[in-house]
C-alpha positions as protocol buffer text, in pm:
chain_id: "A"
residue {
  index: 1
  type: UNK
  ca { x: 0 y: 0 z: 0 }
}
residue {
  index: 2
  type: UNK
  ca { x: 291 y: 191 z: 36 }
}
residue {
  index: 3
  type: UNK
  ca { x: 330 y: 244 z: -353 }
}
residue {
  index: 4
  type: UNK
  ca { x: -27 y: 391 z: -366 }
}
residue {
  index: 5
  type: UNK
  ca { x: 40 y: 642 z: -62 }
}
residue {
  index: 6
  type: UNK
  ca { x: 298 y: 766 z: -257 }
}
residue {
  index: 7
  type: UNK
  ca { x: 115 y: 792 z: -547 }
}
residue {
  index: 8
  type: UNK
  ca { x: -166 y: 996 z: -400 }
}
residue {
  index: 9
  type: UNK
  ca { x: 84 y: 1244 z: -262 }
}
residue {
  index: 10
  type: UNK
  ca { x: 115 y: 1340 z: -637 }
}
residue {
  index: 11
  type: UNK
  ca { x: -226 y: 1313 z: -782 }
}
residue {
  index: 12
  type: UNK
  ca { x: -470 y: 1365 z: -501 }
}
residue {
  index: 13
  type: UNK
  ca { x: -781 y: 1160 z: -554 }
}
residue {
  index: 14
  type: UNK
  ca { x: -769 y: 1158 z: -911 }
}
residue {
  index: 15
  type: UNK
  ca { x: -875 y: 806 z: -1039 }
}
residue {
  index: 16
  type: UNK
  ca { x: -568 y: 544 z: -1099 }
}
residue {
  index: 17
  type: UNK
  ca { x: -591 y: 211 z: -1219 }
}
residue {
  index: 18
  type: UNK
  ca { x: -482 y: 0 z: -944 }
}
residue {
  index: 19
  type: UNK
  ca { x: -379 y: -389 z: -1017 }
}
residue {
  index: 20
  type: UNK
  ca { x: -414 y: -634 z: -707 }
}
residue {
  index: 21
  type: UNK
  ca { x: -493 y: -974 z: -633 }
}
residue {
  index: 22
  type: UNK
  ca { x: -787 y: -1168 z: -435 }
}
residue {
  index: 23
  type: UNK
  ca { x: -783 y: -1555 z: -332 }
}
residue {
  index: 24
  type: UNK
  ca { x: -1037 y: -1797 z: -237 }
}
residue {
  index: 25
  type: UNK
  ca { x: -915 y: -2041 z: -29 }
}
residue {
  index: 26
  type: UNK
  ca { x: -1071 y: -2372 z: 3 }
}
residue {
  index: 27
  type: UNK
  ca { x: -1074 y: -2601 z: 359 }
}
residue {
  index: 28
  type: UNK
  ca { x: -1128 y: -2970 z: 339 }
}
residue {
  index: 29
  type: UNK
  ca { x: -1477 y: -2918 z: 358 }
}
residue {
  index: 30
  type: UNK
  ca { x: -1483 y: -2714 z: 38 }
}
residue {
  index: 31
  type: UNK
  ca { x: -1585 y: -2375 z: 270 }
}
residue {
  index: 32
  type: UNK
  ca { x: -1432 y: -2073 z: 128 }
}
residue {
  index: 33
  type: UNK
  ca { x: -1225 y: -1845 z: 353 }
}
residue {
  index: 34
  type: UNK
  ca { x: -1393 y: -1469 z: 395 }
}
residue {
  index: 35
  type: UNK
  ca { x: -1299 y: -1184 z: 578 }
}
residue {
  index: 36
  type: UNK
  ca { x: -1544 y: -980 z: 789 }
}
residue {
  index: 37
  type: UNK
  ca { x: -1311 y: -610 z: 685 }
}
residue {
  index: 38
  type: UNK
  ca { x: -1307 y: -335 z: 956 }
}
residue {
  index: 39
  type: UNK
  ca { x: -1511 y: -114 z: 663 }
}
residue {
  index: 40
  type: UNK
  ca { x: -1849 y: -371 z: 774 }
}
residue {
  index: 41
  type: UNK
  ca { x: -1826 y: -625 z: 460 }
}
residue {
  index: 42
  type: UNK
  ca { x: -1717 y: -960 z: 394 }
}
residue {
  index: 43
  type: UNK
  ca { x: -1534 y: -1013 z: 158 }
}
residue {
  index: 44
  type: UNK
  ca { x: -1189 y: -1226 z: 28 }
}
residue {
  index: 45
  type: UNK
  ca { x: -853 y: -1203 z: 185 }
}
residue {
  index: 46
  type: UNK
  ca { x: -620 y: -990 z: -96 }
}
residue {
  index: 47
  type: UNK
  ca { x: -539 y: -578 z: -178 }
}
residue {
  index: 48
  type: UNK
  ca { x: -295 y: -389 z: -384 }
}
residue {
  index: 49
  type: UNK
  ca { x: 1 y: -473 z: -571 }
}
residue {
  index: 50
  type: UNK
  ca { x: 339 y: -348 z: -455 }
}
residue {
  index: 51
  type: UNK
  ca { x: 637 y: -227 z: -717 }
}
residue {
  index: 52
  type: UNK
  ca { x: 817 y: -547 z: -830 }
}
residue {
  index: 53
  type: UNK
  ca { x: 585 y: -808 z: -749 }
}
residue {
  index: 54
  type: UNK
  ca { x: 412 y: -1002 z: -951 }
}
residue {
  index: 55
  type: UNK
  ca { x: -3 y: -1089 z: -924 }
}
residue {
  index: 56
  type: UNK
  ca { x: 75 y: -1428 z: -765 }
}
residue {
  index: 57
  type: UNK
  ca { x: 311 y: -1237 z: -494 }
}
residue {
  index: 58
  type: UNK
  ca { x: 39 y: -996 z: -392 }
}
residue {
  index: 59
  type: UNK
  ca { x: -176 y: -1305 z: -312 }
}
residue {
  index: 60
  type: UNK
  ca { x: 58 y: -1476 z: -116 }
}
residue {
  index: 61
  type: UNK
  ca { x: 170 y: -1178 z: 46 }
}
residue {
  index: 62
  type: UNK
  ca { x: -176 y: -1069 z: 113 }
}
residue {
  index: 63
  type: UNK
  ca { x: -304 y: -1356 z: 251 }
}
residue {
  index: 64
  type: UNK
  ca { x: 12 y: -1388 z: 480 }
}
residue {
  index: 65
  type: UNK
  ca { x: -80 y: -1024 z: 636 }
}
residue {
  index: 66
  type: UNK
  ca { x: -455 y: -1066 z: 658 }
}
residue {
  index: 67
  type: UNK
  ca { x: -474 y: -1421 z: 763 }
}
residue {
  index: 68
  type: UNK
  ca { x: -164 y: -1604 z: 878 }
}
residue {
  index: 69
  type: UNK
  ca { x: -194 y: -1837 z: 648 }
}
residue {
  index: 70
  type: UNK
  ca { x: 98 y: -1955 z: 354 }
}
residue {
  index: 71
  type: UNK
  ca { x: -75 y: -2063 z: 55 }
}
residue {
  index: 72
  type: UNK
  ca { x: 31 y: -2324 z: -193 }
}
residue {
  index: 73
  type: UNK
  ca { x: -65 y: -2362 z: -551 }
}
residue {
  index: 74
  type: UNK
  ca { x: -240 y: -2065 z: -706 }
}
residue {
  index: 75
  type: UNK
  ca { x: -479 y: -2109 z: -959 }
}
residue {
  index: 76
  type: UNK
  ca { x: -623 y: -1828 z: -1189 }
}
residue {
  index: 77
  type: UNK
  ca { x: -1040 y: -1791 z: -1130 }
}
residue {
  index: 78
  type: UNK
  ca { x: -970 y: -1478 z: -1420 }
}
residue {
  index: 79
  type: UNK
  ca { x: -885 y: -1108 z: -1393 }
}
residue {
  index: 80
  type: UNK
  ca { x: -1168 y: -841 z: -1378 }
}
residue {
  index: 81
  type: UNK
  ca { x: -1124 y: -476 z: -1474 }
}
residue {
  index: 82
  type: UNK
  ca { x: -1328 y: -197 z: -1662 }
}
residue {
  index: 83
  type: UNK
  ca { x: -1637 y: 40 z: -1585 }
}
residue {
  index: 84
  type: UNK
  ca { x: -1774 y: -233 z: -1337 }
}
residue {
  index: 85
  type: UNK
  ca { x: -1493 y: -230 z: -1138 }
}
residue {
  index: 86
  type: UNK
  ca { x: -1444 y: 197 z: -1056 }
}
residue {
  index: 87
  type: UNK
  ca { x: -1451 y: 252 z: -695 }
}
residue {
  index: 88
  type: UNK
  ca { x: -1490 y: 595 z: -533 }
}
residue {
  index: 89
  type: UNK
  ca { x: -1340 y: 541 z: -174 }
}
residue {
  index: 90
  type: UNK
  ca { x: -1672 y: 727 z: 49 }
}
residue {
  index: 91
  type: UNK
  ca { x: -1415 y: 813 z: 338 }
}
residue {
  index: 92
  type: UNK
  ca { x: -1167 y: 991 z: 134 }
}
residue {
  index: 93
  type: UNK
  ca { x: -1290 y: 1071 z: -216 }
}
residue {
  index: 94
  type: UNK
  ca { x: -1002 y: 876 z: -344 }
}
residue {
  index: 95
  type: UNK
  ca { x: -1093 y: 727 z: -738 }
}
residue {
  index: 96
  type: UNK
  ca { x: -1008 y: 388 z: -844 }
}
residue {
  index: 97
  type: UNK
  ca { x: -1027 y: 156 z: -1128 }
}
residue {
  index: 98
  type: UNK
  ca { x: -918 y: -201 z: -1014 }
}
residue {
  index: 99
  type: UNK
  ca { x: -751 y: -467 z: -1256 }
}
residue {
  index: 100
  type: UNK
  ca { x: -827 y: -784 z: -942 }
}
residue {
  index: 101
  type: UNK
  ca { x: -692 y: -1107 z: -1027 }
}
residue {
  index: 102
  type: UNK
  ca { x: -871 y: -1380 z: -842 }
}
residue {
  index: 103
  type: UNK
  ca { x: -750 y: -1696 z: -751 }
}
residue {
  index: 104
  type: UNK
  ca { x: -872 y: -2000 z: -548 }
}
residue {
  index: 105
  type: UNK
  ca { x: -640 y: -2226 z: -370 }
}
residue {
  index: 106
  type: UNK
  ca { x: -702 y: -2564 z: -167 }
}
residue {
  index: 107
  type: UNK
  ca { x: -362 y: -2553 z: 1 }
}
residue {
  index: 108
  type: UNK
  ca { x: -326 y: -2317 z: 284 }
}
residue {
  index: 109
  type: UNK
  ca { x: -126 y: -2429 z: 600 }
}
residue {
  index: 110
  type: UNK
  ca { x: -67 y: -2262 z: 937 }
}
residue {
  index: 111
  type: UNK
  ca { x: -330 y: -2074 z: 1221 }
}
residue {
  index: 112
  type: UNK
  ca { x: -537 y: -1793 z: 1151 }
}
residue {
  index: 113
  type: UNK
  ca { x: -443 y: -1508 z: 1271 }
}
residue {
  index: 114
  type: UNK
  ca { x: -660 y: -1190 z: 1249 }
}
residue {
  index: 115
  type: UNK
  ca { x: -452 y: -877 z: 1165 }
}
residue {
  index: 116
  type: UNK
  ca { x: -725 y: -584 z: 1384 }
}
residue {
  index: 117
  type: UNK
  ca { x: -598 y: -309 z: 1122 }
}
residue {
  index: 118
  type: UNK
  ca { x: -810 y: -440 z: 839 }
}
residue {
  index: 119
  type: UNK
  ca { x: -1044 y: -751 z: 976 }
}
residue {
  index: 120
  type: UNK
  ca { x: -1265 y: -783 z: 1247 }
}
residue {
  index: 121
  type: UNK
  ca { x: -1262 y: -1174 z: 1212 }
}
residue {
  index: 122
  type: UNK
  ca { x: -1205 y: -1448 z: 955 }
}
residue {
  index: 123
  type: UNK
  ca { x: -1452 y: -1746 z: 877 }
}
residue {
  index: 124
  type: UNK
  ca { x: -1488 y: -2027 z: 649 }
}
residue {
  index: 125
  type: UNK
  ca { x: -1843 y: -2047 z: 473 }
}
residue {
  index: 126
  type: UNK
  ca { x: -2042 y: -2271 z: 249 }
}
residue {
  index: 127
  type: UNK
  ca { x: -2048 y: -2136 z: -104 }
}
residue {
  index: 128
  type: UNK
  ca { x: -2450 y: -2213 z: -69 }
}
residue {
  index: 129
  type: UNK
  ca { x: -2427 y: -2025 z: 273 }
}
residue {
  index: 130
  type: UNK
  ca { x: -2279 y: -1745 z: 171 }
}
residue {
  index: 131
  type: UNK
  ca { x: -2337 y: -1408 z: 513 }
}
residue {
  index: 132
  type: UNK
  ca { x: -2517 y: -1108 z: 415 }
}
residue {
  index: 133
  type: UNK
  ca { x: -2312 y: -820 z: 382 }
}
residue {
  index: 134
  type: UNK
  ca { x: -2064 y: -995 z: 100 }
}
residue {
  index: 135
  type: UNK
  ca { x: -1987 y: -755 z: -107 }
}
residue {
  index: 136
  type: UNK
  ca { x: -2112 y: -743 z: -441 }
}
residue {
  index: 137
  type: UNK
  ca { x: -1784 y: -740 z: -595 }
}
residue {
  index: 138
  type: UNK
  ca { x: -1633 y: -1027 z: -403 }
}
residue {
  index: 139
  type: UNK
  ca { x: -2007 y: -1242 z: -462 }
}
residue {
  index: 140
  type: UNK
  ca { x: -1903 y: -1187 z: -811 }
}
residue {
  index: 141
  type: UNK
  ca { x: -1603 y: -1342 z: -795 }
}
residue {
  index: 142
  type: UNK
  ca { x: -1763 y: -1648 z: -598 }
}
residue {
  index: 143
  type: UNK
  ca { x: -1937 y: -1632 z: -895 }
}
residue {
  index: 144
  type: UNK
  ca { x: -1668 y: -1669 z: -1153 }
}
residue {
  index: 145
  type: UNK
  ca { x: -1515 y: -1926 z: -942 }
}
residue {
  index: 146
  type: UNK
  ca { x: -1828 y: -2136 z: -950 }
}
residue {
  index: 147
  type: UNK
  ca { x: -1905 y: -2108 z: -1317 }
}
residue {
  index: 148
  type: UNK
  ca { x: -1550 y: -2188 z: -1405 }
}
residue {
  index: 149
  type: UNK
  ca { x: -1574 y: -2518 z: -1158 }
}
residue {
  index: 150
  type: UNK
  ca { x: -1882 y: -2644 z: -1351 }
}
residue {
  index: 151
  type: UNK
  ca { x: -1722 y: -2547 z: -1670 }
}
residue {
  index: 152
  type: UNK
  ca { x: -1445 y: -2763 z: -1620 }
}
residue {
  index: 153
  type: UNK
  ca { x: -1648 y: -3053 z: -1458 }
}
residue {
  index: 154
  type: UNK
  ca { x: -1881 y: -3008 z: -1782 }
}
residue {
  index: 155
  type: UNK
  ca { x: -1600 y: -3066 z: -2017 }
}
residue {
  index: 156
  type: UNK
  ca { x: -1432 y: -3356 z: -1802 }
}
């Protein structure tokens, strides 16, 4: 986040496009990770890109930071950007347009541990079960993630 600090020093609130990286990460009972954010949604463990990284590294590093957790194997869900995805940050005025790839992942080891600056807790749901107060953008990309399963299990 430090790169986008920075960059609002220069241009204020001014929209940017901003690339980052979300995963969904899988238990053994095929529950998907969310985060209950500090902001009052739920949504999936992931933010910004830093300079020098690469998509894959923001998950992992993300992940690490908001959850405890070290992920394994990465696979791509599919990257979302465009008009849909312009944000307009209500506490700041601060204008985005997001470039999110989304992963999923079934191999996550080590405790959660909730990091207080950004969740207020961190639970594993049913994707049939999903709590109220997911945010549309992250239901989306439950979304992708299911149509993409039963895409694959269509042509198996």
């Amino acid at each position: 986040m430090e790169y986008v600090k920075e960059l609002r020093k220069i241009v204020g609130t001014r929209p940017l496009i901003l690339p980052g990286a979300v995963v969904l990460i899988f238990n053994h009972n095929n529950e998907v990770l969310l985060q209950h954010r500090t902001d009052g949604g739920w949504g999936l463990p992931g933010g910004l890109m830093e300079l020098g990284e690469s998509l894959e590294d923001t998950a992992r590093r993300e992940v690490k930071e908001e959850t405890g957790l070290t992920i394994g194997g990465l696979q791509l869900v599919n990257i979302f950007s465009g008009p849909d995805y312009y944000f307009k940050v209500p506490s700041n005025g601060d204008e985005l347009y997001s470039v999110t790839a989304v992963y999923f992942t079934r191999e996550a080891n080590g405790e959660l541990i909730i990091n207080r600056d950004e969740s207020v807790d961190l639970e594993y749901y049913s994707l049939d079960d999903l709590p109220e107060g997911l945010i549309d953008e992250y239901r989306g990309y439950i979304k992708a993630y299911i149509e993409k399963s039963l895409t694959v299990e269509r042509q198996s």
